[in-house]
N, C-alpha and C positions, 0 to 999 in steps of 0.2 A: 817777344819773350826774352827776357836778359839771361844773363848765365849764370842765374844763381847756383842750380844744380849742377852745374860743371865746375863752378866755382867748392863747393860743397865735396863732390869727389874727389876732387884734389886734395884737400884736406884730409880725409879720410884716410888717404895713403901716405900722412907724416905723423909718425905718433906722437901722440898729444897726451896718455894716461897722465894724471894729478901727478905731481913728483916728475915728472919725466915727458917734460912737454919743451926742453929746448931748440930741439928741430923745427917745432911752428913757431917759436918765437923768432928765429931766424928768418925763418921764412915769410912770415908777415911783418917783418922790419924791414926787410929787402921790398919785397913787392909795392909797402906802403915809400919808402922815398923814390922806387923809381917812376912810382906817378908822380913825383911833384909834393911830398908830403914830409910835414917834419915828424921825426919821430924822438921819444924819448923813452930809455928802460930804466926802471928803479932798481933798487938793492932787492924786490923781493918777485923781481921780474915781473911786475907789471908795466903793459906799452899805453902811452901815451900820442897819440897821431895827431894834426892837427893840419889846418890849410885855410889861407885866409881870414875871413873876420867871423868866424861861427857863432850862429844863437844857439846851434842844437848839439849837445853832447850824446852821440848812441853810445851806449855801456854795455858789455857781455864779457865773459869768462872763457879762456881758451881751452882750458883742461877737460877732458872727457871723463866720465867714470867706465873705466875698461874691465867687462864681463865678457866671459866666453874665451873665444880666441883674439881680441882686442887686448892689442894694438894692430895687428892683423886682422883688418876688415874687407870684405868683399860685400859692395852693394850689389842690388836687385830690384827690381820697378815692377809691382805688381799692381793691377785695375787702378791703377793713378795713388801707391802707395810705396814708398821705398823701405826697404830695409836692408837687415846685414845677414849674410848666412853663420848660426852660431856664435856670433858676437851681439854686443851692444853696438848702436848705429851711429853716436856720436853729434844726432841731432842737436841734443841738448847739449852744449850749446853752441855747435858748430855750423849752423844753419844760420844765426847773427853771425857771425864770422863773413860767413859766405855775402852775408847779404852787403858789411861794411865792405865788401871788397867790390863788390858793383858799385857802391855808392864811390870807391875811390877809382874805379874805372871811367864815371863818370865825371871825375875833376872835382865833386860837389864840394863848397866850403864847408867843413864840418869838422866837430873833434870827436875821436873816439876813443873811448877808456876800455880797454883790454885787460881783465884782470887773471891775476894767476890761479891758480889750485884755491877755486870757489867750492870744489866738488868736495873737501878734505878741509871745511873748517872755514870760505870766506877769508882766506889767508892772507890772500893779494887784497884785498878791499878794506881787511884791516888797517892796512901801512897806506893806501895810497893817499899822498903828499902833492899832486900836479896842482899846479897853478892852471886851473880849469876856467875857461873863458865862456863859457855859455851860463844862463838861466833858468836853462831847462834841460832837464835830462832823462835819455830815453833806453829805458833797459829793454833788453832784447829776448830777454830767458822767461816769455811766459809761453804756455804750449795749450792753447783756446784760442782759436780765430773766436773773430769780434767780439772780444772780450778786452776791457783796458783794465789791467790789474793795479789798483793804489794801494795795497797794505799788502801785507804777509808776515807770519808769524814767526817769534825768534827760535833759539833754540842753544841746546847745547848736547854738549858730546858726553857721556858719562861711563867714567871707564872704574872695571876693580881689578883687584890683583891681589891672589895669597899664595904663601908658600904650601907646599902639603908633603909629607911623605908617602911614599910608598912599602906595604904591607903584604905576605900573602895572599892570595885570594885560595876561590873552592869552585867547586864546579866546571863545567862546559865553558870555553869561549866562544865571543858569538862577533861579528863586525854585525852592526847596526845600525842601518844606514834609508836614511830621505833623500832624494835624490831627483833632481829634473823638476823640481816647483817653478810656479810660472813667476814667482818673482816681483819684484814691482819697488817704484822710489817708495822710499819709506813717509813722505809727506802728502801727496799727491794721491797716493794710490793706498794709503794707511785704512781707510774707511770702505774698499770696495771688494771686501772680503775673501783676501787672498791670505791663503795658509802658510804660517811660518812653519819652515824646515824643521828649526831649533823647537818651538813648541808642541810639532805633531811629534817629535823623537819624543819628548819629556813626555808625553800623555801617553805612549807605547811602553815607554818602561816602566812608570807610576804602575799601570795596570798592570801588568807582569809582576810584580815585586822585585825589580833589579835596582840594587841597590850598591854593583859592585862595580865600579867605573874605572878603566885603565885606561884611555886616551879618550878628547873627543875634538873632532875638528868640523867647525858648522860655521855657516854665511859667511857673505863674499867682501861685502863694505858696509861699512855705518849708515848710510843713508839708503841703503837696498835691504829690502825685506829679505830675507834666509830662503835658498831656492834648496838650499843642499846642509844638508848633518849627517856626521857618521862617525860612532862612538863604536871604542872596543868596550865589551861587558864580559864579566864571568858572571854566569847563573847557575842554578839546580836543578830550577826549573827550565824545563826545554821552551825553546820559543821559536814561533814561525810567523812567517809571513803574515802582513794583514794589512790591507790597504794599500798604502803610499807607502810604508813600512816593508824595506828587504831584510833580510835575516841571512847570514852565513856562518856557517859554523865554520873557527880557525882552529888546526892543528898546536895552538904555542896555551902558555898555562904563565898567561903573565901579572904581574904584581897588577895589585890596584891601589887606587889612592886612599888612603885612611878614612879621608870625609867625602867619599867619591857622595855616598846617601844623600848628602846636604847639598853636594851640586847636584843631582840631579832634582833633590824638593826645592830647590832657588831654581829652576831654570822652570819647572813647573809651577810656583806659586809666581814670578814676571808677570805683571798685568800688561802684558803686552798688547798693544793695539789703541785705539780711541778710548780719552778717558771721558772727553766732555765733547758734546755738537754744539756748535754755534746754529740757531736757528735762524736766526736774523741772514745772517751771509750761506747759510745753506751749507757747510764745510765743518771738519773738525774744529775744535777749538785746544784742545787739547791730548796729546799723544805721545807715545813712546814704541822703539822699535829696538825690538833686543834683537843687535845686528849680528856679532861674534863672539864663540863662547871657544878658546881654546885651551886643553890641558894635558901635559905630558909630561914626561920623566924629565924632560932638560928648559921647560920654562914654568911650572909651576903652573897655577890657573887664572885664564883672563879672560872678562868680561868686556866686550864693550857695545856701547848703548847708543841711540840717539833720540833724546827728546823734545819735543818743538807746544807752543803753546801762541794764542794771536795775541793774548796780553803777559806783561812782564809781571805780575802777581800768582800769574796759574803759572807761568815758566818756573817761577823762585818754590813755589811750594811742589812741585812734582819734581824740582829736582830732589829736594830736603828728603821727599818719599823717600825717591828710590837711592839714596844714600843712605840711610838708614836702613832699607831692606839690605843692602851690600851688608853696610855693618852690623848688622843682627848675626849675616851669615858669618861674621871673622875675616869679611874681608877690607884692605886698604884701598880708597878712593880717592878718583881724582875727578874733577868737572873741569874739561878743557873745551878751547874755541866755540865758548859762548858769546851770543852776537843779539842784537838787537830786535826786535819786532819793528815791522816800518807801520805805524797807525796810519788808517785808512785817512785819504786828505782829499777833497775832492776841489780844484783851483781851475782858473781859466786854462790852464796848460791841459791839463786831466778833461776838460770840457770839447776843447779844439782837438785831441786825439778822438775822444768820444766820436765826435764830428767828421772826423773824415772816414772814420772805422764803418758809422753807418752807411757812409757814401759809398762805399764798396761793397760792402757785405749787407746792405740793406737794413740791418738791425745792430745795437751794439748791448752793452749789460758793462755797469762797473763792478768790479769785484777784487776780494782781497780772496791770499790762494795760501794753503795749511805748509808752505813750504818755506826757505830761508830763501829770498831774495837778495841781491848785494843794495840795492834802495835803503833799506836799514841801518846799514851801515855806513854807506856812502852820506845817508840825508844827515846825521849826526857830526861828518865833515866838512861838509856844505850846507850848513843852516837856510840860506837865501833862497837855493836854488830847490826848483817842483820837480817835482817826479812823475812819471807813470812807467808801464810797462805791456808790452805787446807779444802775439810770438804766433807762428804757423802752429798749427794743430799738431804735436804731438805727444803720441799714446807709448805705456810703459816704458817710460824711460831708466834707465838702471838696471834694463834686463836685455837675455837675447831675444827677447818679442819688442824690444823696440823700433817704432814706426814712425814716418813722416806723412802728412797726407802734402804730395807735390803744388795739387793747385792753391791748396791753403798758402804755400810757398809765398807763389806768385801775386797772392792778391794780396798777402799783408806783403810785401816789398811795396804795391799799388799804395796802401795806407802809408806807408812811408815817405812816400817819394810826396803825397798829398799833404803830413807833414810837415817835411823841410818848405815846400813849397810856401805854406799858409806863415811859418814864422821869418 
């Protein structure tokens, strides 16, 4: 048994959130030379490690997406499954983390590419510039034992912003709020029919006739589905409870926004969710997740989106959509940290992972995954060099139900170690 999972806890108690990960960057530049290892950091804090004459580059992201009480995490090991109590668990992708750090406990010649704040944009994989010495390189961020991932679809960030004033209103005030959804990555988990925050609020007041909107603050990140929304309203009408839907009447009689009506019919007419299925690969093909909707007296109203597609024709045209749905509404748009789709490639490298994956796990499956890999972007920098990708089993990531299964751990590190081995 290696120490992956001891290696993995220790991680967990250095905060790592997107933006605000330079405690593990320290700390896996430190660990990485005093084995024996050269390291290098860029301008956009991406680490470079490297040791003797390497065929095989592993690649993973050190930045967590921090829900709950994350950066503050507390593991727990339940019937061979770990997680975090009230946070995000930081598997994804700190479980490759863990694993390069066995591999550098074990001396093994190898480089690995460390990139930054993958979680907020593929940021670090944009820039990364190393003089990479392998042929072949192995991403670490796919969460399906014996599965070898070759494609995944691009995507982009789409945000809006308008100014509004504020107006008298009439009526009762009410706080109106979703609260405790189970959440889910917005690529990944886009298709397996979990309910947005933001969506079930918008269908609560649509039905109601609230049309009188003073604040509203919903979802947690761009790439996690809306676990939580909670809007101030004034009505006429009285409203109560229903469903997932809380209702509290507030003692204050505060302004609302002029066109509050119009954010609440945009937030209800967002074809949020799966636009197309890929039948062929069995996965979405194309999607959008309306991540953040927020609006108050001291920043005016912001939308922001993430939409992902497996080819660059569906990305370009749904983004156009919902830029024009923005602007229909009067609002100003931006399409930021748009990245690449990695087309599925299937090469002697992607055949020899296939190959050991079965040796282990008895079966394997190649597959491309509805989510933004850094493969996409990195293969666009590295033209020569193949790809594949791997990863231990885990389930909702992006939420506090996020999970790891342990032995899955264990047996793709086996795949790996069968890897370095074979090249």
């Amino acid at each position: 048994m290696s120490n992956i999972i001891e290696h993995f806890k220790t991680l967990t108690q250095i905060p790592h959130c997107s933006k605000d990960a330079d405690k593990l960057l320290d700390f896996l530049v430190d660990f990485a030379k005093t084995r024996g290892y050269e390291v290098e950091v860029d301008a956009v804090k991406n680490i470079y490690i490297y040791k003797g004459k390497p065929t095989l580059c592993l690649q993973a992201h050190y930045d967590m997406v921090c829900i709950g009480k994350a950066p503050m995490i507390e593991t727990y090991e339940e019937e061979g499954v770990m997680r975090a109590k009230d946070s995000s668990l930081g598997a994804d992708n700190g479980m490759a983390i863990a694993m390069m750090m066995q591999n550098m406990d074990e001396g093994l010649d190898l480089e690995f590419l460390l990139t930054a704040d993958e979680e907020i944009g593929l940021i670090g994989a944009n820039e990364v510039a190393f003089a990479l010495k392998s042929k072949q390189m192995l991403n670490l961020d796919s969460e399906d034992e014996a599965e070898v991932y070759i494609g995944c679809a691009g995507g982009a960030d789409i945000t809006a912003f308008k100014e509004d004033v504020y107006t008298e209103g009439y009526g009762t005030c009410y706080e109106v709020a979703v609260k405790g959804l189970v959440g889910g990555h917005s690529g990944v988990d886009i298709d397996k029919g979990i309910a947005s925050a933001i969506k079930v609020l918008a269908s609560y007041l649509v039905d109601n006739d609230v049309t009188q909107l003073a604040s509203i603050y919903a979802g947690e990140r761009r790439n996690s589905i809306p676990a939580n929304a909670v809007a101030i309203v004034r009505s006429e009408k009285a409203l109560e409870f229903k469903g997932d839907v809380q209702v509290r009447v507030l003692n204050e009689s505060p302004k609302v926004l002029s066109k509050g009506d119009q954010i609440i019919a945009l937030m209800q007419a967002f074809k949020h969710g799966v636009h197309a299925t890929n039948d062929e690969l069995g996965i979405p093909d194309v999607s959008i997740n309306l991540a953040i909707i927020t609006a108050d007296e001291k920043g005016g109203v912001k939308i922001e989106t993430s939409a992902r597609a497996m080819g660059a024709e569906d990305l370009e045209a749904l983004t156009k959509e919902t830029v024009q749905l923005f602007e229909d509404f009067g609002f100003d748009v931006q399409v930021e940290d748009k990245y690449p789709a990695w087309k599925p490639d299937v090469s002697e490298f992607t055949n020899l992972v296939s190959s050991e994956m079965k040796a282990v796990f008895g079966k394997t499956k190649m597959m491309a995954i509805h989510a933004g890999l850094e493969c996409g972007v990195i293969a666009e920098k590295y033209p020569a060099m193949k790809f594949a990708s791997i990863g231990p089993t885990i389930r909702y990531p992006h939420s506090t139900r996020e999970e790891v299964d342990i032995l899955s751990v264990e047996r793709t590190y086996e795949v790996l170690l069968g890897i370095i081995k074979r090249l």
